[in-house]
N, C-alpha and C positions, 0 to 999 in steps of 0.2 A: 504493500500500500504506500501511496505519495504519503507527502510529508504534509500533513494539517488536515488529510482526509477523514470525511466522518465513518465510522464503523457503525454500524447498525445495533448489536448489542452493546454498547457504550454511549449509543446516543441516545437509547432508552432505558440506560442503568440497567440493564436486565439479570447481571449478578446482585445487585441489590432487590428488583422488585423481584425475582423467581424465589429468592431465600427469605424472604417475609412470612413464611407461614411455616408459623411454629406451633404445634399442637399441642395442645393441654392434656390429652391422652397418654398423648407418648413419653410427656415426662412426668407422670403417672406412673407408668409403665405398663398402661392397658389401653394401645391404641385404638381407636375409635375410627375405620374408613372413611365415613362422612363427615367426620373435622374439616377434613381440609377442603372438601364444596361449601363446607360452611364458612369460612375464613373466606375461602376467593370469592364469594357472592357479595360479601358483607366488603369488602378492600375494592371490588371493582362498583360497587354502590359511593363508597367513599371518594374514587373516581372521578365518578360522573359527577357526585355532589360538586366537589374541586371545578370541573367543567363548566356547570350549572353557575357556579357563584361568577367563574371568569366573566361570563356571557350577562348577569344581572350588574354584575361590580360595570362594566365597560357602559351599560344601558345609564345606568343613574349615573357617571362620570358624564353623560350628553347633556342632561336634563338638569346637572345640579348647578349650572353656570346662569341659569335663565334665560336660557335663550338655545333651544331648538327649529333648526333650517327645515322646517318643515315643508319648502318650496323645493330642499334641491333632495339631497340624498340622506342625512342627517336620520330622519324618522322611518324614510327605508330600513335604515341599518339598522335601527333599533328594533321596528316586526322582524327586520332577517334572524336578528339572533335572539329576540325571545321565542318566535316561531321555533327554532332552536330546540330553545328549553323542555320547550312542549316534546318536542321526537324523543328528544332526552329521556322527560319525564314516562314517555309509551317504554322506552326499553328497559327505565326499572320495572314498571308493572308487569312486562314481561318475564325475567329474572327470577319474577318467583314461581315461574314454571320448573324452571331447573333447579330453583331450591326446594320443591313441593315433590320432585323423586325421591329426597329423603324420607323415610317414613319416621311418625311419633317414637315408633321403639329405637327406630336408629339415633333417634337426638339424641332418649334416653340414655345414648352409650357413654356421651359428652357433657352433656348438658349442665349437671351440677359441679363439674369441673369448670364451668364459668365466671362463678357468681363473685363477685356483683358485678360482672361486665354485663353491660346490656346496649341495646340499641339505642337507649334514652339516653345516653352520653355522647351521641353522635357529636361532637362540635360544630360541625360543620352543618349539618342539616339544621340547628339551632340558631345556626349564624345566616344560614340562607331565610328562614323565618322572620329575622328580625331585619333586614334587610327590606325584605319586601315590602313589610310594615304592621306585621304581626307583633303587634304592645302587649307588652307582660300582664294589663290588668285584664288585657281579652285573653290570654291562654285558659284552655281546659288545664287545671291543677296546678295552678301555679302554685300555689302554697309550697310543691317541693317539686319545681318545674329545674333548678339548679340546685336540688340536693343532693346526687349524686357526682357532682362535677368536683373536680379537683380545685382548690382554690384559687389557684391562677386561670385557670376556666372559668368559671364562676364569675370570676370579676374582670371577664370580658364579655361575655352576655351581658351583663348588665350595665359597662358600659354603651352599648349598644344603645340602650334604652335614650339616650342623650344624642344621639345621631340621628340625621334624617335618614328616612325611609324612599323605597322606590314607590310606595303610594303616599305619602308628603310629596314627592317632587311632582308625580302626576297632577295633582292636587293644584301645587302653583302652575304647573303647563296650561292646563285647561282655563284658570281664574285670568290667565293674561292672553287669551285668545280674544280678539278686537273685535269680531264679525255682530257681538251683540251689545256694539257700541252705537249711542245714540246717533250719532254722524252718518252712519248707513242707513236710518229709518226714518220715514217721514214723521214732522212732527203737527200733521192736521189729522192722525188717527188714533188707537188704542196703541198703546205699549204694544210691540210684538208678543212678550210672553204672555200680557193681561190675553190675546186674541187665542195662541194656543191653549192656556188654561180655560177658555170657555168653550172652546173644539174640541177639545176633550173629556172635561164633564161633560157636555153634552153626547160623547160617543159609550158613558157608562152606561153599564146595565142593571139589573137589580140584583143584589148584594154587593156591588162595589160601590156603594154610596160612601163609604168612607173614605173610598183615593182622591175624593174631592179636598178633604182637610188632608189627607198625606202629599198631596201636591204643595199642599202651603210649607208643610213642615218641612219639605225637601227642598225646593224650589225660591222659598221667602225666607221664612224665618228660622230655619235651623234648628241642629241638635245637636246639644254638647258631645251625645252620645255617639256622632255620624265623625266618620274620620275627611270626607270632602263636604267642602263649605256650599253652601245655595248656590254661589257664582260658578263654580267648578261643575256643579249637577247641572246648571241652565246650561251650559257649554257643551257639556259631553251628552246630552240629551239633547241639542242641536247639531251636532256630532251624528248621531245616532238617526237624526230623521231627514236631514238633509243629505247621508253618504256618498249620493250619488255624483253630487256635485265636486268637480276633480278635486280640489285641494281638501275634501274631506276623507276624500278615500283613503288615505294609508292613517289618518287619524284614526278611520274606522277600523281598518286592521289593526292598527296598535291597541287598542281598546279591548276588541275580540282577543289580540295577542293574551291581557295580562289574566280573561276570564276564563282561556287556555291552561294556563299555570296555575287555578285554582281551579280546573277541572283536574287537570292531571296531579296535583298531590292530591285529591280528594281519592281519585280513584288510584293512587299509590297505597296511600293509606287504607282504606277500602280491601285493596286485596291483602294489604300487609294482614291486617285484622284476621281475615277469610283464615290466612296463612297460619298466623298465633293462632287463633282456635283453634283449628284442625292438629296443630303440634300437638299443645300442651293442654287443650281443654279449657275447664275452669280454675285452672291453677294461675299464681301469680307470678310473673317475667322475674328474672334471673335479678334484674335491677329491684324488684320488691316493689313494681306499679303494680296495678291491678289488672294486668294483662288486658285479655278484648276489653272489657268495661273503660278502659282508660282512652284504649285506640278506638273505640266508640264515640266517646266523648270527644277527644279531638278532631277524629274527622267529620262531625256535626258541626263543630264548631271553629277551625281553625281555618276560615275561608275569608280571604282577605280580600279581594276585590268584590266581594258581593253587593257593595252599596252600586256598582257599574252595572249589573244584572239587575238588579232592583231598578232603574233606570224604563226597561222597559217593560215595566207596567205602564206606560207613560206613552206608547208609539202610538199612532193608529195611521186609514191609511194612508197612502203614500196621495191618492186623489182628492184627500181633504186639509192638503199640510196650504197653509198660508204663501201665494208668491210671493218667493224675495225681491224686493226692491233691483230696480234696475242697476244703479252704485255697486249693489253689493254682489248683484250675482255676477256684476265682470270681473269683481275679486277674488269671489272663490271659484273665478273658472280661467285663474290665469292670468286675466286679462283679455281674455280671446273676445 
């Protein structure tokens, strides 16, 4: 080989990554065969997580400046690689196919040779969490969400907690989009959103009489409780009904992109769950959670762009949306 050339096993460390899987069995001295599917599943999950965070860390490095090019390639890049996320996210769900040829007895052979190591120490999938914009007072269990963490872990989680998030930065992207600024609407008519809010109540039917006052709550006056502010929801619900129009379109995909990545850690989690049952039953995880009952609980609740979903309750049809003004629709079409 020339001099400064790359070698294939040295450029993927692969004496280092092929000797990482040391089994707890064997220095037992009762090896366990299905150790080591378990270790590679669990190192190529950790992986992907690595992957996952490059691809979200790079998205929010676009958005934290204020100011995303959403005319040229800027918010392309940002659907290209949360779109990403999502194939990602399909090929851990997949994954526990080949960890599900393990049978319950075969854990058995390993299994209390673990404890306390559990999955619930992931770092990295707690670091992907908080990123996104999963806040410690919404987790299922917090009370002991960082008590198995070693304490230089521990108080990195929680610094976390003082960082913005990739739904904070969404948040400000949408509140400084200009399109439902007063300069684009005529002012000898109703408010543009006063016109869709009456287009709308009026397309309810009987038992949604209440999305009349949830319109106000989301749309007016707020809730401490809601992580995007009124201005942010009129935006990306204008977003949402206008798509068609060019300069909305990859808005639209990036939207779709992030309810993507709470579809697929939902259904990661989901199968995880499927997967813990099936092992272990009703017994508790290695880590001392509450096994399914905990993976239950989070993945009901650990859905972070769901106030974006909730959004369309709010669509109707596309034949009843209000023409935009002449101003505005050379704007969001380019200019053409």
């Amino acid at each position: 080989m020339s001099q400064g050339s790359v070698y294939y096993p040295d450029y993927l460390k692969l004496d280092t990554l092929l000797n990482a899987q040391e089994l707890e069995s064997v220095k037992h001295g009762r090896p366990a065969h299905d150790e080591m599917l378990f270790i590679v599943i669990h190192q190529a999950y950790e992986l992907w997580f690595k992957q996952v965070l490059h691809e979200v860390g790079s998205v929010m490095a676009m958005f934290a400046d204020e100011h995303v090019d959403d005319n040229g390639g800027e918010l392309n890049i940002a659907v290209h690689r949360l779109q990403r996320v999502k194939t990602i996210l399909g090929v851990l769900v997949h994954q526990m196919d080949i960890m599900e040829t393990m049978t319950p007895l075969d854990f058995l052979d390993f299994r209390d040779m673990l404890r306390p190591a559990s999955g619930f120490q992931s770092m990295q999938f707690k670091v992907l969490e908080a990123k996104l914009g999963l806040r410690m007072e919404k987790r299922h269990g917090k009370q002991y969400y960082t008590s198995q963490l070693k304490p230089d872990h521990k108080a990195e989680i929680e610094a976390l907690e003082g960082e913005q998030t990739l739904l904070e930065l969404v948040n400000g992207w949408l509140e400084r989009m200009p399109f439902l600024e007063e300069r684009y609407w005529p002012k000898d008519g109703k408010p543009f959103f006063q016109r869709l809010e009456e287009q709308y109540v009026s397309s309810l039917v009987q038992g949604e009489e209440g999305n009349a006052k949830l319109w106000k709550d989301i749309f007016v006056t707020g809730s401490a409780e809601r992580s995007l502010s009124p201005k942010a929801c009129r935006s990306a619900l204008f977003i949402m009904l206008y798509r068609d129009e060019p300069i909305f379109q990859q808005a639209f995909r990036f939207l779709e992109a992030l309810l993507d990545i709470d579809e697929g850690l939902a259904a990661w989690r989901g199968r995880h769950l499927n997967m813990v049952h099936r092992m272990i039953g009703l017994r508790v995880g290695t880590g001392g959670s509450t096994g399914k009952a905990y993976l239950r609980g989070a993945m009901d609740s650990h859905y972070i762009f769901s106030e974006i979903a909730d959004l369309s309750s709010f669509l109707f049809e596309r034949n009843k949306l209000p023409e935009l003004p002449a101003e505005l629709k050379k704007a969001v079409g380019f200019g053409s």
